[in-house]
SEPA-157085 format. One record per residue (C-alpha): x, y, z; residue in one letter. Coordinates in steps of 0.1 Angstrom, whole numbers, plus 5000, padded with zeros to 4 digits. Each point is the difference from the previous one (the first is absolute). Layout:
     x     y     z  aa
     X     Y     Z   a
...
This chain:
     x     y     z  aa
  3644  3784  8658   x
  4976  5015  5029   x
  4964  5004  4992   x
  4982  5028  5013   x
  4979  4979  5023   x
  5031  4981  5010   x
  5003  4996  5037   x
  5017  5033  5028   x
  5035  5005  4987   x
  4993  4987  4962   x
  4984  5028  4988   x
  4980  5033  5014   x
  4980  5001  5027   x
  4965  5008  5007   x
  5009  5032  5018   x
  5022  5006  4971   x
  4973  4996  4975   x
  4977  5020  5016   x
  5025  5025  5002   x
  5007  5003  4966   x
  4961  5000  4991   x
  4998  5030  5021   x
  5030  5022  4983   x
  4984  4990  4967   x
  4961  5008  5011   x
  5015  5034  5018   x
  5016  5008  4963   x
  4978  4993  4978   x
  4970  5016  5016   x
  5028  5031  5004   x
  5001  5003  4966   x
  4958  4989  4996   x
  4984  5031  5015   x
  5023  5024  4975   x
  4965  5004  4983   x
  4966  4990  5019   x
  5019  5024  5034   x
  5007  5030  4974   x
  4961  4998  4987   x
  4980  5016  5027   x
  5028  5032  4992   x
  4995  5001  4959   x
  4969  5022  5004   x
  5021  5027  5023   x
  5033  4999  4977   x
  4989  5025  4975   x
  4993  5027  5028   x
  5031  4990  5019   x
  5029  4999  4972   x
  4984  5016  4970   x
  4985  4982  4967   x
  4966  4987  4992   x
  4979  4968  5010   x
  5015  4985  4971   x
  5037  5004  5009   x
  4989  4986  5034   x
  4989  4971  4980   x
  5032  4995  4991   x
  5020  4990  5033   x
  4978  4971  4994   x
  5006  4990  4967   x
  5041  5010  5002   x
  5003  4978  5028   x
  4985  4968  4982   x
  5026  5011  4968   x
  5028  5001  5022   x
  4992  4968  5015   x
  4996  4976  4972   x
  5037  5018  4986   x
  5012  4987  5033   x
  4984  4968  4997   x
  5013  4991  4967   x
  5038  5013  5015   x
  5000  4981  5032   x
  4988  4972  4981   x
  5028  5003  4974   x
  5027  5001  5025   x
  4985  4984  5028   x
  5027  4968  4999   x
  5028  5020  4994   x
  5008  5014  5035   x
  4990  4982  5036   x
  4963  5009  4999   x
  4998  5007  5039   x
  5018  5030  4996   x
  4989  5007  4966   x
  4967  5002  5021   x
  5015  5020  5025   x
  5008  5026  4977   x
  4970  5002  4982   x
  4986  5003  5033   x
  5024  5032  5011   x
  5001  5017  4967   x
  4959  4997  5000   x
  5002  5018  5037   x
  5023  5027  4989   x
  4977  5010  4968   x
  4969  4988  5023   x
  5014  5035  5024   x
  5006  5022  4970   x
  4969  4997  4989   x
  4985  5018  5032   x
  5027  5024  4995   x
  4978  5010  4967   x
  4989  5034  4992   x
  4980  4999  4968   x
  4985  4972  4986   x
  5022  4992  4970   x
  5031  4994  5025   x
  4977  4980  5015   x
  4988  4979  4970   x
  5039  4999  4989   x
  5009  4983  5034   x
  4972  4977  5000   x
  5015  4983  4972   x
  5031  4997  5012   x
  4982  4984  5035   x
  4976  4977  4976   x
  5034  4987  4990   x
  5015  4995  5027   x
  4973  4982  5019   x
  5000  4975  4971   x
  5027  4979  5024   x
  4978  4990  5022   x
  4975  4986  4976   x
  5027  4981  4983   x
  5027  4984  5020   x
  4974  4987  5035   x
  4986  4975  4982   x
  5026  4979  4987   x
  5018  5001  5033   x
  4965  4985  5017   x
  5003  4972  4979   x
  5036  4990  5009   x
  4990  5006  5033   x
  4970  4976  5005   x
  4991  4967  4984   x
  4978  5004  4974   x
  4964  4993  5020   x
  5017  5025  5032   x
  5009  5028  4968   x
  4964  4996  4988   x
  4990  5009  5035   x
  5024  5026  5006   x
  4991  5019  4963   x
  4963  4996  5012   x
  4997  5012  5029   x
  5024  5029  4988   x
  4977  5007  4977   x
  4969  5005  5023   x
  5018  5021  5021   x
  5007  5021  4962   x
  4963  4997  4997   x
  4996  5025  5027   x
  5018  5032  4993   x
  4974  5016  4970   x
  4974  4993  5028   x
  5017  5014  5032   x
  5035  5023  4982   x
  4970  5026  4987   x
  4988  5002  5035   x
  5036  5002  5017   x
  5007  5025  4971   x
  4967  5027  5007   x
  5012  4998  5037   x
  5038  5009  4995   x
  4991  5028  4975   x
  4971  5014  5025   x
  5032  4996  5027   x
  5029  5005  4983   x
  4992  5014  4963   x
  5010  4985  4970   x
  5033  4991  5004   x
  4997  4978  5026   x
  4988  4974  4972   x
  5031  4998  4987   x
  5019  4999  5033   x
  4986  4972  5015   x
  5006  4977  4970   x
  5040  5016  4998   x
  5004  4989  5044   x
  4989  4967  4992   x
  5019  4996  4964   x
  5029  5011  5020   x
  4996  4980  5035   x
  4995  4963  4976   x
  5035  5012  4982   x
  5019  5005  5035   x
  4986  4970  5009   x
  5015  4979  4968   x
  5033  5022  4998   x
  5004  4991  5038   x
  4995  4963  4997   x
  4992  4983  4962   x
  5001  4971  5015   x
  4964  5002  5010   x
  4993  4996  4960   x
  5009  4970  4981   x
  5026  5006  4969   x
  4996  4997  4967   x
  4999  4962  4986   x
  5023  4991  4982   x
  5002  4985  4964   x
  5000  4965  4994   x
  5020  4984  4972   x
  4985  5003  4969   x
  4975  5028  5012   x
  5001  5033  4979   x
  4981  5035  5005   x
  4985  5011  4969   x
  4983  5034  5002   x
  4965  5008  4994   x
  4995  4989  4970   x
  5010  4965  5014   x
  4968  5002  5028   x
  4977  5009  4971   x
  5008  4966  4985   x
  5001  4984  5030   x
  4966  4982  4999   x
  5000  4987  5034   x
  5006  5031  5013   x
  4973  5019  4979   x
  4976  4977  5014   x
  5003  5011  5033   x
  5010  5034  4999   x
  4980  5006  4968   x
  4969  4991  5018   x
  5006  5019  5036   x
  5004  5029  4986   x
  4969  4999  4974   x
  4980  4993  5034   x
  5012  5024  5020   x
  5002  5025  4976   x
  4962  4993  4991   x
  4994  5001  5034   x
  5018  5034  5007   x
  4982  5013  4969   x
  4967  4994  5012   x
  5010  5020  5032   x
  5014  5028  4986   x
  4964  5008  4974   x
  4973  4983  5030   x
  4996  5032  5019   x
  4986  5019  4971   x
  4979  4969  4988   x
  4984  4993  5033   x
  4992  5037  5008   x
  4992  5011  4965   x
  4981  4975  4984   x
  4993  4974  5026   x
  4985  5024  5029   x
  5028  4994  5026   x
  5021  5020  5023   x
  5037  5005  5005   x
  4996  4986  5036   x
  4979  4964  4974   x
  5035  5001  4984   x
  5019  5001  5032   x
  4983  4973  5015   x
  4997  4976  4968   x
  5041  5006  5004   x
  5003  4993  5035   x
  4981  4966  4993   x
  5025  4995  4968   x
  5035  5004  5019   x
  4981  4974  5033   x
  4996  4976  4976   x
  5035  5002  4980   x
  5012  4999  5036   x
  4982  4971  5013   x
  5007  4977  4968   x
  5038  5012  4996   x
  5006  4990  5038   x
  4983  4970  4994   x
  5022  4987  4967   x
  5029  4988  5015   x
  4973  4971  5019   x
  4982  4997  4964   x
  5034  4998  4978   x
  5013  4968  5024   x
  4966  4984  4996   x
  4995  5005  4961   x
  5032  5009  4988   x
  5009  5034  4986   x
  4985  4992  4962   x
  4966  4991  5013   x
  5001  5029  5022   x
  5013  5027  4972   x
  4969  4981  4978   x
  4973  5003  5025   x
  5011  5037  5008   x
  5004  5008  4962   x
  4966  4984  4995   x
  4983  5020  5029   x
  5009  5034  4980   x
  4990  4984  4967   x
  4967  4991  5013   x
  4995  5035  5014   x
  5003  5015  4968   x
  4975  4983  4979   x
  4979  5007  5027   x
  5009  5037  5001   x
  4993  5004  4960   x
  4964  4984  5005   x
  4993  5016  5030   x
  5010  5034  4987   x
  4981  4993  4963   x
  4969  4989  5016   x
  4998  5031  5019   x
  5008  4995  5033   x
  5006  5027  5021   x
  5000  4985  5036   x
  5037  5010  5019   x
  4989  4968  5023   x
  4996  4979  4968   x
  5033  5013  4985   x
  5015  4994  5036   x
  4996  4961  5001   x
  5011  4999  4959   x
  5034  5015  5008   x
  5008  4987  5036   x
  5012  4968  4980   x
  5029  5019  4984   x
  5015  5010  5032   x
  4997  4966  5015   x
  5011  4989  4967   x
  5031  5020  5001   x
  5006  4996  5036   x
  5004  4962  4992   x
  5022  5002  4971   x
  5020  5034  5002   x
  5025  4988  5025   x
  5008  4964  4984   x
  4998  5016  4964   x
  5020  5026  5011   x
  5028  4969  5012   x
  4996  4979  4969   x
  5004  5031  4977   x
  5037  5008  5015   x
  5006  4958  5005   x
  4991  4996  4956   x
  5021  5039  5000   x
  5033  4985  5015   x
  5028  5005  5000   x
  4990  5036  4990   x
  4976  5003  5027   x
  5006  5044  5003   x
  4987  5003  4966   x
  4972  4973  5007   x
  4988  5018  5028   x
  5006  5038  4981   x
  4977  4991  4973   x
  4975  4985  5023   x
  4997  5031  5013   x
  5003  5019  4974   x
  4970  4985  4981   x
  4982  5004  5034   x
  5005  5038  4996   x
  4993  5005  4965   x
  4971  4976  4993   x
  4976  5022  5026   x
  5015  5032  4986   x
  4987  4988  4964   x
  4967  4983  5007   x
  4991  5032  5019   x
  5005  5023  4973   x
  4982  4972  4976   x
  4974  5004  5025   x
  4996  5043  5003   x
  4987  5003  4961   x
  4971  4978  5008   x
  4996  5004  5039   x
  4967  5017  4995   x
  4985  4965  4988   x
  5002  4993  5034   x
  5003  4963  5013   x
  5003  4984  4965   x
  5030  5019  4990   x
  5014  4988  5032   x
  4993  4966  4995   x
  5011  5000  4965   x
  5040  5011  5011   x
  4996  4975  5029   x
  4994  4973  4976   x
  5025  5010  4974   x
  5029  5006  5026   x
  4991  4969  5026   x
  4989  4971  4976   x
  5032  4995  4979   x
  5015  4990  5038   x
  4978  4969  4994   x
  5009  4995  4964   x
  5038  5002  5015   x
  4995  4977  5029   x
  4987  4970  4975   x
  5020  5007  4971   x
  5032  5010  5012   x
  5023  4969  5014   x
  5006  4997  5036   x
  5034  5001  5020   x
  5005  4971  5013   x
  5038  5000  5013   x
  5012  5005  5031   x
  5003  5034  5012   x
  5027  5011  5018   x
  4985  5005  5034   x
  4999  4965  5004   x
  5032  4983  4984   x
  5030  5026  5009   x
  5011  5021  5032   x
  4991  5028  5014   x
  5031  5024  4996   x
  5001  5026  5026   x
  5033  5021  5002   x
């Protein structure tokens, strides 16, 4: 059987491979700036198509609904048809609505369609990562996720920006067009030549896909996904309710918060570019422990920062910097282990990743808004709640050890 790092003519090239990791970074971030390229335009949406500030709330929140519908779908039927064009359409259909929406003349149509496009999108959450790991061995996947990942780490700093220009240049609608040209140009791409993607493995005797409901008794799998998602959900958490904290109770500035972020997203760059090095010399367990730990640590120190007082943005600076660098260790080889424990059901592995990625921010901020005027201790008391249970699941949970299928079966391109 060829390995994919078996020699030219066994399995894909590096061309190939880099290839592929560009139509999957190209998609994904199409479908990414559907909300952080839309935000600089929510203030101006009342005005342009009607309806209040609170309706133009909405194409926010009716995105995020029809997303985590579309997750829980693609996930569901994700094995059933050849996932590279599965993808593709996801992909087009997500263009086509992506265009309709600009065609929007009152901001219910326009809420209506954004569902529609948060489903849609949900493809290209779903279906990349699985093919990345039949694509690389497992250390070349980790590396692959990762540095994936920083680039993610980019758009809700720079999409905003790109998003004030195009409405100052081009109005509103050209949020959405952008987003449908690229959706649209990946799909071509994959139509034209799926190839360029890796099929869907195939199941090995005895292997059986179970549902949902399987993954939620799937301990191996709980330990990794379990605990990504708690930390990155913490982490997102803490995002969404600083900018009132810091300015409000702690004395900041918006341009303290933009700063403290910029510093954040350096560091989960740095460290998630440097895994794949740290996951050959400690192995993936120690490196998914250390990271968890990092964010563990951060939190205890957050609650008695926060309950002693403390009010410096500097000091609350150098307490959270360790959860970025803790989740820029860990996220891409917990991400792989989570679908390696998920197989062979690796689409609905990867869908509820996500989808508890999604929801657990969505929840802990609203936790969070009763109490927000307590300032920093409210904050660190959902921090703590949300991120510390990652380290309960890390040293409770068993671990995966089999062998994962990026390193034991070929690489099936059509």
């Amino acid at each position: 059987m060829n390995r994919p790092d078996s020699p030219a003519g066994e399995g894909p090239s590096s061309r190939e491979r880099m290839l592929a990791c560009l139509v999957v970074v190209v998609g994904t971030l199409a479908t990414m700036v559907s909300i952080d390229l839309v935000l600089p335009a929510i203030p101006t949406l009342p005005s342009l198509l009607g309806g209040d500030p609170q309706a133009a709330q909405y194409v926010l929140a009716t995105y995020m609904g029809g997303s985590s519908i579309g997750l829980v779908l693609f996930g569901a039927i994700a094995h059933r048809f050849d996932a590279r064009l599965l993808l593709a359409g996801s992909l087009l259909a997500y263009a086509i609505v992506s265009a309709l929406a600009a065609l929007a003349t009152d901001i219910w149509t326009l809420n209506a369609i954004r569902i529609v496009q948060g489903a849609t999108s949900a493809g290209a959450a779903v279906l990349p990562a699985p093919m990345l790991r039949r694509l690389f061995t497992d250390t070349g996947a980790v590396r692959a996720i990762s540095v994936i990942g920083s680039i993610q780490s980019l758009v809700p700093g720079l999409a905003p920006l790109i998003g004030a220009w195009l409405l100052h240049v081009s109005g509103w609608q050209a949020s959405f067009i952008v987003p449908a040209v690229l959706g649209a140009l990946v799909a071509a791409v994959i139509f034209i030549k799926p190839s360029l993607l890796p099929a869907n493995q195939p199941i090995e005797a005895g292997q059986t896909r179970g549902g949902y409901l399987a993954l939620l008794r799937n301990k191996r799998y709980l330990r990794y996904a379990l605990s990504h998602s708690l930390i990155l959900g913490g982490l997102i958490t803490f995002v969404f309710s600083a900018p009132y904290i810091m300015v409000e109770t702690m004395g900041g500035t918006v341009e303290g918060f933009v700063f403290f972020q910029l510093l954040s997203v350096a560091m989960f760059v740095v460290t998630s570019n440097l895994a794949g090095i740290f996951v050959e010399r400690w192995g993936p367990e120690r490196l998914v422990t250390i990271g968890t730990l990092m964010v563990g640590a951060s939190a205890l120190a957050l609650l008695a920062y926060a309950f002693a007082g403390g009010s410096s943005i500097v000091v609350l600076l150098f307490i959270m910097l360790p959860v970025s660098g803790g989740l820029g260790l860990r996220g891409g080889v917990g991400f792989v282990k989570s679908l390696a424990a998920s197989a062979p059901d690796e689409g609905r592995g990867s869908a509820a990743l996500m989808l508890a990625i999604t929801l657990l921010p969505t929840i802990g901020t609203a936790l969070v808004a009763p109490f927000i005027q307590f300032g920093l201790p409210a904050l660190a008391v959902a921090f703590a709640v949300i991120t510390l249970p990652a380290v309960a699941a890390i040293y409770w949970l068993p671990r995966f050890e089999g062998e994962t299928a990026s390193s034991t079966t070929a690489v099936h391109f059509g």
